[in-house]
KERO-129585 format. One line per 5 residues: number of its first residue (from 0); their letters; for each residue x, y, z of C-alpha. Coordinates in steps of 0.1 Angstrom, whole numbers. Example, Ala and Ser with C-alpha at 12.3 -4.5 7.8 and 13.67 -1.06 7.14 Angstrom:
<domars>
0> AS> 123 -45 78 | 137 -11 71;
</domars>
This chain:
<domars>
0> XXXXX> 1999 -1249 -1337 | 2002 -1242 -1374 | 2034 -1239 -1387 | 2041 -1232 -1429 | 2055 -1254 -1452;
5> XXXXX> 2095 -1245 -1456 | 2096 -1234 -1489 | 2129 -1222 -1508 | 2136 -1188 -1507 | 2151 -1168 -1533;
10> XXXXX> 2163 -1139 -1511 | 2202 -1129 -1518 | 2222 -1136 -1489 | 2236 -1104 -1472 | 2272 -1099 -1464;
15> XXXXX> 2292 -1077 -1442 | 2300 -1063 -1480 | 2265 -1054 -1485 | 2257 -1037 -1452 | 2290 -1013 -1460;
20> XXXXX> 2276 -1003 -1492 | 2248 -994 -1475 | 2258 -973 -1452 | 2280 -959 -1481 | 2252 -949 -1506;
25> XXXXX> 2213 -964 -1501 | 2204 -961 -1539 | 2237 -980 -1551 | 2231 -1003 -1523 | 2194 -1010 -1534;
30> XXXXX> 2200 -1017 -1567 | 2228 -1040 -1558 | 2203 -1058 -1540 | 2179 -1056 -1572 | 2204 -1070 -1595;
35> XXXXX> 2206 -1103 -1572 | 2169 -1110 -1582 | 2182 -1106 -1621 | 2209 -1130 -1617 | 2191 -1158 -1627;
40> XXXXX> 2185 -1146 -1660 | 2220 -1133 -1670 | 2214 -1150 -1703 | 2180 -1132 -1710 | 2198 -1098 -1697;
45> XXXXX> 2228 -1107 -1723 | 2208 -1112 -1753 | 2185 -1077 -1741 | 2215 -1060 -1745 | 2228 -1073 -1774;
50> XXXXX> 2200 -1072 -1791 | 2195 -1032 -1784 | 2232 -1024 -1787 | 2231 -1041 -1818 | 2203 -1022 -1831;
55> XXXXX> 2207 -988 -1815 | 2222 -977 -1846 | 2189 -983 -1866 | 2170 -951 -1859 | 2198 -929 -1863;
60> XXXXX> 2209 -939 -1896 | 2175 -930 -1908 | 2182 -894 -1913 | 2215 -897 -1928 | 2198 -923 -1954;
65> XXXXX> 2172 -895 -1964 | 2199 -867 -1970 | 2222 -892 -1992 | 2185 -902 -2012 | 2180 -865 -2017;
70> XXXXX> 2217 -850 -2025 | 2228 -880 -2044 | 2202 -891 -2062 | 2165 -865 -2063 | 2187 -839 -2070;
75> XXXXX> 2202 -853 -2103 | 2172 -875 -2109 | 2187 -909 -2100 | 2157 -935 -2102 | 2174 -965 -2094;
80> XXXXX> 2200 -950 -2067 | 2168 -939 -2050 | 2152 -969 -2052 | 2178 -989 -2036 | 2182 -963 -2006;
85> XXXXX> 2143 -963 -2004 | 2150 -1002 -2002 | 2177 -997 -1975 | 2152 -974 -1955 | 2124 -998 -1954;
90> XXXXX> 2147 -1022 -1941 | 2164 -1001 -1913 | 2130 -992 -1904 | 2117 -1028 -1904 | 2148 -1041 -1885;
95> XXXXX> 2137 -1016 -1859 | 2106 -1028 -1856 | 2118 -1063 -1851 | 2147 -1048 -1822 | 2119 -1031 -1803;
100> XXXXX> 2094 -1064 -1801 | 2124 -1085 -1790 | 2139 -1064 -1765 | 2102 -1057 -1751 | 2097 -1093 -1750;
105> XXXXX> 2128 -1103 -1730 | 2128 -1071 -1709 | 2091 -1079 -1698 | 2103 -1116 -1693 | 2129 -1107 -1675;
110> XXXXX> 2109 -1083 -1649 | 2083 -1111 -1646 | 2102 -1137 -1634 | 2122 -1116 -1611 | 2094 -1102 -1596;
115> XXXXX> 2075 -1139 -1594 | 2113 -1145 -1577 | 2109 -1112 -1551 | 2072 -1115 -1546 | 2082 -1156 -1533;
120> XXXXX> 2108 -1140 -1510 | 2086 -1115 -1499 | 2060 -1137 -1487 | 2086 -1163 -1473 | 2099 -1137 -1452;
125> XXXXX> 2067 -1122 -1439 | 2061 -1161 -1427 | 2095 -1155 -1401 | 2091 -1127 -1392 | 2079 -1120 -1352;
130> XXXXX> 2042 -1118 -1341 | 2053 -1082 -1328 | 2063 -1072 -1364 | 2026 -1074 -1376 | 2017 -1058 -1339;
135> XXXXX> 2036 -1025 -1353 | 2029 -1028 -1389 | 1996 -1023 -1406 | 1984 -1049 -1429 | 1975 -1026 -1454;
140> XXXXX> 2013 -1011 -1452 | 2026 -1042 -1459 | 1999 -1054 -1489 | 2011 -1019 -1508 | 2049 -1038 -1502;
145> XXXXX> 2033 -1067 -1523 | 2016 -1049 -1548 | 2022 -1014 -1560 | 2059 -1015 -1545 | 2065 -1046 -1565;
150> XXXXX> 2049 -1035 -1596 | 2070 -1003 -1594 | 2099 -1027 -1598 | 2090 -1044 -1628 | 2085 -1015 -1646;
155> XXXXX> 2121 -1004 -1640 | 2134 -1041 -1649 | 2112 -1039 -1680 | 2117 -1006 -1696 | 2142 -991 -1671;
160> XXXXX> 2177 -1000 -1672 | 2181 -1020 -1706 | 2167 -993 -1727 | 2186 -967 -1710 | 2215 -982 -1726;
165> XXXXX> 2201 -978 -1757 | 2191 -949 -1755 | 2224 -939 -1741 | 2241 -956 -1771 | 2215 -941 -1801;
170> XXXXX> 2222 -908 -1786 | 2259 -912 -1793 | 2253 -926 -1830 | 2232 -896 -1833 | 2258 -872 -1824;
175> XXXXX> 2287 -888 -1848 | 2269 -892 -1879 | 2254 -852 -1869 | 2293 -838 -1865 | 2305 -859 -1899;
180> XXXXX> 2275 -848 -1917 | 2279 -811 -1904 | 2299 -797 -1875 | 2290 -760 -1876 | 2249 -771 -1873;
185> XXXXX> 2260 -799 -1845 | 2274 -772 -1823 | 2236 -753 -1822 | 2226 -789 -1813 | 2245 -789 -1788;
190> XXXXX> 2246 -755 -1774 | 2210 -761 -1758 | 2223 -794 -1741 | 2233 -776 -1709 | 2197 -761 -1705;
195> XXXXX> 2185 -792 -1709 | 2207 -810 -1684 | 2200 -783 -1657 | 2161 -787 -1664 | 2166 -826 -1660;
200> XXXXX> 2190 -826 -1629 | 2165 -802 -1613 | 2131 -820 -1620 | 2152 -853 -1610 | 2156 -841 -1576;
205> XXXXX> 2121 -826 -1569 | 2100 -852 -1586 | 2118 -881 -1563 | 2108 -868 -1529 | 2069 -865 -1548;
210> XXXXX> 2073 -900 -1557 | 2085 -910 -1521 | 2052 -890 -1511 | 2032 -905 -1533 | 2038 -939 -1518;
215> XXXXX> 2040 -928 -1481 | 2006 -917 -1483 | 1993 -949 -1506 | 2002 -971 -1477 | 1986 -948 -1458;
220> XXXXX> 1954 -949 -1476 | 1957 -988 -1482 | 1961 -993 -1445 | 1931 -974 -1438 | 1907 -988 -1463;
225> XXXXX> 1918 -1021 -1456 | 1912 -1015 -1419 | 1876 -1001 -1422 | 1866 -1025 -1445 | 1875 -1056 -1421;
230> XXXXX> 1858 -1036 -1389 | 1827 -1020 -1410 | 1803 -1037 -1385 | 1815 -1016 -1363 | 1821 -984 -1379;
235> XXXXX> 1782 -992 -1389 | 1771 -1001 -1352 | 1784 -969 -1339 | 1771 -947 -1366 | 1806 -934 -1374;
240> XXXXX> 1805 -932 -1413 | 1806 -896 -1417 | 1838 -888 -1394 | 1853 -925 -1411 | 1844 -905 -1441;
245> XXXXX> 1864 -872 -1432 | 1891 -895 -1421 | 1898 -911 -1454 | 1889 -878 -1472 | 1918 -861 -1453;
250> XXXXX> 1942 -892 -1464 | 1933 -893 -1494 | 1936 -855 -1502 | 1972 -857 -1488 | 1978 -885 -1517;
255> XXXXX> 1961 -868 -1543 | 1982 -833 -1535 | 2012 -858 -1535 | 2004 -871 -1573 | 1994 -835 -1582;
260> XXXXX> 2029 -818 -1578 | 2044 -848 -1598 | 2017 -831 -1622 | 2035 -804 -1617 | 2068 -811 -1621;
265> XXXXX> 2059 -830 -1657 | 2035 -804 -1669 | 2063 -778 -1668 | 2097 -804 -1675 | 2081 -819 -1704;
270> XXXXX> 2063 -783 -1722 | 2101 -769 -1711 | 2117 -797 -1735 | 2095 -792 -1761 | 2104 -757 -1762;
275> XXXXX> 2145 -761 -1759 | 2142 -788 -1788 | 2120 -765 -1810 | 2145 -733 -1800 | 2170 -757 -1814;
280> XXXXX> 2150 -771 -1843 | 2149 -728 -1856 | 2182 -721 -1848 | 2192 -750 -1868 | 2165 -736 -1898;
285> XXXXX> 2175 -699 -1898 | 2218 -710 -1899 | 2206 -734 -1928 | 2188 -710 -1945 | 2219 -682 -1945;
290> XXXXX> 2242 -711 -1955 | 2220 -719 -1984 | 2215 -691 -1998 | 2251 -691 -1997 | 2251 -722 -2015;
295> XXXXX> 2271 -734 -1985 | 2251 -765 -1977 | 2227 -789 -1994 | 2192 -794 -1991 | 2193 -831 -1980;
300> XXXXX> 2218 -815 -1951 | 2193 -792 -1936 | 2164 -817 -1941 | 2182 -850 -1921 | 2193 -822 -1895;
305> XXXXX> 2160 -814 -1889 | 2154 -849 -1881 | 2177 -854 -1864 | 2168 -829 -1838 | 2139 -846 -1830;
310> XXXXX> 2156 -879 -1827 | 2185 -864 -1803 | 2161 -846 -1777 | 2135 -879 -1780 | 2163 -902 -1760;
315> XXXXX> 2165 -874 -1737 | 2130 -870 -1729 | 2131 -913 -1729 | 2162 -909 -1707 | 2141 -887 -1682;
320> XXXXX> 2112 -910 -1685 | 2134 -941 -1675 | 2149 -920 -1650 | 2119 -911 -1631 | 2105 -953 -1635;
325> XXXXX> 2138 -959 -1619 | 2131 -932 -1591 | 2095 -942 -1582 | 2110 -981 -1580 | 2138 -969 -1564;
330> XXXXX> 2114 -953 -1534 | 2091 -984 -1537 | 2125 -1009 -1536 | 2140 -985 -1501 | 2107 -998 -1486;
335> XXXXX> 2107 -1032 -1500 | 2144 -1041 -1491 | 2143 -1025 -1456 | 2111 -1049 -1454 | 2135 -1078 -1463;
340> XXXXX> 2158 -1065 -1443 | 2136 -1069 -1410 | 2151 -1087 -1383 | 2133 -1123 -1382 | 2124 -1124 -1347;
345> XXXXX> 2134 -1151 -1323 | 2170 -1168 -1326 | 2172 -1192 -1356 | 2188 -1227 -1340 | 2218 -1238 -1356;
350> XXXXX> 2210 -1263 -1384 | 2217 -1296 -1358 | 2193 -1286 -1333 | 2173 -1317 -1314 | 2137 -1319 -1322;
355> XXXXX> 2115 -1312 -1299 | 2113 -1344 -1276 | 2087 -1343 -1246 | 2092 -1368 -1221 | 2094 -1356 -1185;
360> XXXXX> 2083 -1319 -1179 | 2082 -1282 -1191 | 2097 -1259 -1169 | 2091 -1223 -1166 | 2118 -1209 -1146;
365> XXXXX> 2124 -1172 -1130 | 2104 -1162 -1163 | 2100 -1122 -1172 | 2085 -1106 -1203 | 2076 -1075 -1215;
370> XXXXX> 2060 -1065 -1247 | 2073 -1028 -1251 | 2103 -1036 -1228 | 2088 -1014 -1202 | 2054 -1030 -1187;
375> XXXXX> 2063 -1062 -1175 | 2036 -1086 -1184 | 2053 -1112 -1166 | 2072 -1111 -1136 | 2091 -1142 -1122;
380> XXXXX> 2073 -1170 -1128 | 2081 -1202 -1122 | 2066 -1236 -1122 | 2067 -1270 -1144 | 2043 -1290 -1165;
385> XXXXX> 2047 -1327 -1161 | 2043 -1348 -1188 | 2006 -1363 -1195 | 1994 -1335 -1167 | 1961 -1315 -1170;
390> XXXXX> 1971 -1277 -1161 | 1948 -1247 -1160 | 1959 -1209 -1156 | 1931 -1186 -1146 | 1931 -1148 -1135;
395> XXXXX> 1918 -1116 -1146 | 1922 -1098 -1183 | 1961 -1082 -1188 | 1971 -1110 -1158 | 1997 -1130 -1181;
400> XXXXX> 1977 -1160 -1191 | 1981 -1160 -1226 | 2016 -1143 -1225 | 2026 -1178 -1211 | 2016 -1199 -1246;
405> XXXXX> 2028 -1171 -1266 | 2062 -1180 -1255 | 2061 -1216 -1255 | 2050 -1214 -1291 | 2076 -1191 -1296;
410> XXXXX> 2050 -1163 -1311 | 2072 -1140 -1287 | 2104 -1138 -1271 | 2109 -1138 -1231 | 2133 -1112 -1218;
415> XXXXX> 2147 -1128 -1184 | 2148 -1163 -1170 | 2145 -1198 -1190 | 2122 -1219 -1205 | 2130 -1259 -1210;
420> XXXXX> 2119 -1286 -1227 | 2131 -1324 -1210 | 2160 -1296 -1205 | 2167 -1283 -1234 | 2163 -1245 -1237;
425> XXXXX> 2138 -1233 -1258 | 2153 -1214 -1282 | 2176 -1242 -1289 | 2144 -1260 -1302 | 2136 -1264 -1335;
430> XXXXX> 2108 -1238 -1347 | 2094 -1267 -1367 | 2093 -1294 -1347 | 2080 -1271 -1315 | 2050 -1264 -1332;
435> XXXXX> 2042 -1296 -1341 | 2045 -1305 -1306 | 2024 -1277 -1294 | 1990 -1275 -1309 | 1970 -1244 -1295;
440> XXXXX> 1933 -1237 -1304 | 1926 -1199 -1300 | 1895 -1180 -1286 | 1895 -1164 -1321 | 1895 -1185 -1345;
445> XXXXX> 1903 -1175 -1383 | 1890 -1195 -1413 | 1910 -1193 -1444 | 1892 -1189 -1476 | 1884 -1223 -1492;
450> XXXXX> 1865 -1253 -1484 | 1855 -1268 -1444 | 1878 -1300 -1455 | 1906 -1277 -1466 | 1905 -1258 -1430;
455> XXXXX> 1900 -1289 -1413 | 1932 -1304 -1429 | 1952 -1269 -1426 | 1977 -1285 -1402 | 1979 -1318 -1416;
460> XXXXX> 1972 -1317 -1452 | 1980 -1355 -1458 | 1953 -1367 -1437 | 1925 -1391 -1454 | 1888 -1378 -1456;
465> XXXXX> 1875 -1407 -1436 | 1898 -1393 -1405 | 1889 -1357 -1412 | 1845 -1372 -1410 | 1863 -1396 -1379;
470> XXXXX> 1874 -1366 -1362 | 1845 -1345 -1371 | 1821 -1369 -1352 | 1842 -1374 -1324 | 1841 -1339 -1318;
475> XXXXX> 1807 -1335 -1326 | 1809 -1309 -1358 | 1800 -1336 -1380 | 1762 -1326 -1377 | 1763 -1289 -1386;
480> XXXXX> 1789 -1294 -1412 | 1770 -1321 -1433 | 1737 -1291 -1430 | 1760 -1272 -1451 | 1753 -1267 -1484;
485> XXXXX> 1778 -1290 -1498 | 1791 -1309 -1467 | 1829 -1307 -1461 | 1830 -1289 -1501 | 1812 -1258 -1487;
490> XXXXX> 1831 -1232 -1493 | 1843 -1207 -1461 | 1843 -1172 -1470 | 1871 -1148 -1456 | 1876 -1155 -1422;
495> XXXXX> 1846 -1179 -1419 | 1823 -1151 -1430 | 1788 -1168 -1425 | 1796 -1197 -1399 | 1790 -1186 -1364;
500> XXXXX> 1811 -1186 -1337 | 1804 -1213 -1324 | 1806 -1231 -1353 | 1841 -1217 -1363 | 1855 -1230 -1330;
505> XXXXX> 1839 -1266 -1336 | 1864 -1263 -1365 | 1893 -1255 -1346 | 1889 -1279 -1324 | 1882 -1311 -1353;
510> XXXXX> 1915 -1294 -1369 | 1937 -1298 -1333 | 1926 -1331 -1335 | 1934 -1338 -1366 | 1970 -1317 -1362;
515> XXXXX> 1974 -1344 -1331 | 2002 -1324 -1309 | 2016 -1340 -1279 | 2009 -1309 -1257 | 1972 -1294 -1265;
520> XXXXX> 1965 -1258 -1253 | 1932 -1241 -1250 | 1932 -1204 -1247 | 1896 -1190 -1242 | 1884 -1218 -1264;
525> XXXXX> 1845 -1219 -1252 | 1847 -1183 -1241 | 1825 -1171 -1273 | 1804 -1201 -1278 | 1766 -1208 -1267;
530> XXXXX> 1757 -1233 -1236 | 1747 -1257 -1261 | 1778 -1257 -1279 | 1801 -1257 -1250 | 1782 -1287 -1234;
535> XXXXX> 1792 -1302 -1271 | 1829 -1288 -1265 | 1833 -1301 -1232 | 1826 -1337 -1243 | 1844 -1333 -1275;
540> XXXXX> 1872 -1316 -1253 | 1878 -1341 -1228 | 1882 -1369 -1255 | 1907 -1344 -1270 | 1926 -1341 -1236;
545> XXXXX> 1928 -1379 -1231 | 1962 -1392 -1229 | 1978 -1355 -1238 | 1994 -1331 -1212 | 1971 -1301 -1217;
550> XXXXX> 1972 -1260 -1207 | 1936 -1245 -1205 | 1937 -1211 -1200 | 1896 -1196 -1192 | 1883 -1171 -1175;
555> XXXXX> 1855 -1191 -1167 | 1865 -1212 -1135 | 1835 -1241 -1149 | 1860 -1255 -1173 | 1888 -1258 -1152;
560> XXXXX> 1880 -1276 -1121 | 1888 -1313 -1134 | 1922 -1300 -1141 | 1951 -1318 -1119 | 1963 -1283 -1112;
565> XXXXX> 1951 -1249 -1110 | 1975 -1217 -1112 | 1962 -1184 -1105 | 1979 -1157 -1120 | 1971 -1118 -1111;
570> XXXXX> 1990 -1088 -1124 | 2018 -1112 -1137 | 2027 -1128 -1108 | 2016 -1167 -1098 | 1993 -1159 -1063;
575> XXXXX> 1978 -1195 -1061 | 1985 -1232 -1072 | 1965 -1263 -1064 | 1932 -1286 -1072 | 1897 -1264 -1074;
580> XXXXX> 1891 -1282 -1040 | 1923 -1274 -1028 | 1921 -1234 -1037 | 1884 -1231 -1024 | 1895 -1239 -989;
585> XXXXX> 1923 -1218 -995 | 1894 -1188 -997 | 1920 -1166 -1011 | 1921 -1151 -1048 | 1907 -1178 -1065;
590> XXXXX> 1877 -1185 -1037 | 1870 -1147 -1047 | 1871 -1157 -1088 | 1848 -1185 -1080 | 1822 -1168 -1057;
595> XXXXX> 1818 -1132 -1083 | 1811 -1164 -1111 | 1785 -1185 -1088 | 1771 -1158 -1061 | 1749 -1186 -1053;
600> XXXXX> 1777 -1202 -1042 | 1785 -1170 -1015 | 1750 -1175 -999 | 1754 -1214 -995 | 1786 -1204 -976;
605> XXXX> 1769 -1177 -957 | 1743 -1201 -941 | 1768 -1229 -936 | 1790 -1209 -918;
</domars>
């Protein structure tokens, strides 16, 4: 019955392009598919760059400003040279300052809005996608899409890529003002590079498949949690907490052994960097120290060398930093994209489909379905639905019943036979306009979180308060509703937390009223309510039914014998059709239904015949 809003997605289209990159590399193809959520902002990204291009050469020139202030102007006891270089240093150093607030600021900005942009698509998807997609995919799976994934993702846009660049950039700075102000000390510099790319390329590759860990098992332990929580009753009712509680503790070891080797892996890459740059830091002191006793090299030489040690191997260890924010959003992104990625269920109709028109009948024709393409749920069923008819479908649990609304709202797809509308197929249908002909009230209803009025109105959001109190009344709701604490402004917790079930299907059925479909369908709708209330229901319902074509699907045979036309399903497969009069003196299946629901009923017969 509900259908949401269409709103604009943001989601790159995909070519035949795409696909082929791919297949060709998946981390070249994912971030290809990243950089269509940055886009947008080319201008932001432009003047990120810029701005740290422009002032990667800041840090480096640091050093090389404290060995000209020492050789040309301490050592012969220039004041006012040194003064001006102290000048100069103060504002290289505050022009820093200023480069890192403004590429923060537009590399946060620019990770905020594309996430804001993903996060949208995200959730516009998840609306399209099949109801057999959430059958095989735990909620709390697809929350840690929303969230953590998603999150992994800004950081990279924030402080990944951009300041790789500059890193990438300060390190070469670094290296040409070290090999004009000395070559000979350069080369040391540079003779521990090696070691220090085969310590990075090796904690690169093992630290990535901890990361993809890492996140296997958080979905893992989000699914569960989020599981137990909603079923807790239960898990209480059964007295299951302690083996729930060895459950979790088992998933939740295997995530913390997953975060402890990237531990690992840091506590010995980053203790192994430290040592390399400090290896280089004393070779560079004890060649200095020959030289100058030699009187081969200055002071201010050794002294800006020193420094610049530290600034070479710190964009390395920033590079490695970057590099393993890129990896963890790189494993969050694989999941995120392949989420995107999902097939969206039925068969879109072209743009120029017909609306959902319902004049003359609905026709059910030769109809099979499976739900895990083995166990047919279904098996040739055929009949139609004639406009303004009443229709019930009874039979046992697993018999089909409900399999039969599922795919006339489309929920599902058939897998053999046809469906029509007035003759049109269904799948040519409009999603939209389907819906809004079809208005189904479930035998579990959910609440969302927010006020009765705002549940009430969920399908029709545009509807006046006097029709919501009109339609209230008419179904008789009006009386516990206005006992709430604030009327129709009470506030529903999650899933109507606090209202009873009786209650929560009063709502469901003022909201089908208020949606107004064309074709009403009840599926179980008074199977969880008291006598009282479904004495209320069956007056409200019958109002509700006037003038529609209705489907009420029940397993209790007292709601369904003023239909015009009873079908009797059992084991997927239509056994009986006709009035409740009509299928008594039939005595078959149904007679059988009827008589295990009203023994009473078997004894009358007994005696009369």
């Amino acid at each position: 019955m509900n259908h949401p809003e269409k709103k604009k997605s943001f989601r790159p289209q995909q070519d035949e392009t795409l696909q082929k990159e791919r297949k060709g590399s998946v981390d070249r193809y994912i971030i290809f598919r990243l950089l269509e959520y940055v886009k947008p902002f080319k201008s932001l990204v432009f003047w990120a760059i810029g701005v740290t291009l422009a002032g990667s050469f800041l840090g480096p020139l640091r050093p090389w400003l404290t060995k000209v202030a020492i050789d040309d102007y301490i050592v012969h006891g220039n004041l006012k040279g040194l003064a001006l270089i102290s000048i100069l240093l103060a504002g290289a150093i505050l022009l820093d300052g200023i480069k890192q607030y403004v590429t923060t600021w537009l590399t946060q900005i620019i990770g905020q809005k594309a996430v804001f942009m993903l996060r949208m698509d995200i959730f516009t998807h998840l609306q399209k996608l099949p109801a057999r997609f959430y059958d095989r995919n735990p909620i709390g799976r697809l929350i840690t899409r929303t969230t953590s994934d998603v999150e992994s993702l800004n950081e990279m846009l924030s402080s990944g890529i951009i300041t790789i660049l500059g890193d990438i950039l300060q390190l070469l700075f670094i290296v040409i003002l070290m090999v004009w102000i000395d070559w000979q000390l350069t080369l040391i510099v540079l003779g521990i590079l090696p070691l220090m790319l085969y310590a990075t390329i090796s904690f690169k590759n093992r630290v990535r498949e901890a990361f993809q860990d890492v996140r296997t098992h958080l979905a893992r332990l989000n699914t569960f949690f989020q599981e137990h929580i909603t079923g807790m009753s239960i898990v209480q009712l059964f007295n299951r907490q302690e083996r729930e509680f060895d459950k979790y503790a088992g998933i939740n070891r295997d995530h913390m052994d997953a975060n402890i080797r990237t531990v690992f892996y840091f506590s010995i890459y980053y203790p192994l960097i430290e040592v390399l740059s400090s290896a280089a830091a004393g070779l560079v002191i004890w060649y200095s120290g020959v030289r100058l006793l030699r009187a081969d090299l200055t002071i201010g030489v050794v002294i800006s060398f020193i420094q610049y040690i530290w600034l070479f191997f710190r964009p390395l260890q920033h590079l490695s930093d970057r590099f393993n924010v890129i990896q963890t959003a790189i494993a969050g992104s694989d999941r995120i994209i392949r989420l995107l990625d999902e097939k969206e269920g039925l068969e879109t109709p072209p743009d120029n489909a017909p609306p959902a028109v319902f004049r003359d009948k609905i026709s059910f024709s030769d109809l099979w379905m499976a739900y895990d393409e083995e166990n047919w749920v279904l098996k040739g069923i055929s009949f139609d639905i004639r406009h303004g008819e009443k229709i019930a479908i009874v039979g046992a649990t697993g018999s089909g019943k409900t399999t039969i609304i599922n795919i006339l709202s489309r929920l599902y797809p058939f897998s053999k036979g046809s469906v029509t509308i007035d003759s049109v197929p269904l799948q040519e249908i409009s999603v939209v306009s389907l819906r809004k002909l079809v208005g189904v009230v479930m035998q579990d209803v959910f609440l969302f979180s927010g006020t009765i009025r705002e549940n009430l109105a969920f399908g029709n959001p545009d509807v006046s308060e006097a029709a919501i109190r009109d339609a209230a009344k008419i179904v008789g709701a009006d009386r516990f509703i206005e006992a709430l604490p604030g009327g129709y402004d009470y506030r529903v917790l999650e899933n109507g937390t606090g209202l009873s079930s009786g209650q929560k299907q009063l709502v469901a059925f003022v909201r089908a009223l208020l949606y107004n479909p064309e074709i009403l369908v009840l599926d179980e709708a008074t199977s969880s309510v008291d006598t009282e209330t479904e004495t209320l229901i069956d007056a409200a319902t019958a109002k509700l039914m006037s003038g529609r074509t209705s489907i009420v699907i029940a397993h209790r045979l007292s709601t369904v014998q003023k239909a015009d036309r009873i079908i009797v399903l059992h084991k997927g497969v239509i056994r009986e059709t006709g009035s409740h009069q009509e299928l008594l003196a039939k005595r078959g299946l149904y007679y059988k239904l009827y008589l295990l629901q009203h023994p009473e009923q078997a004894l009358v017969s007994g005696r009369n015949g």
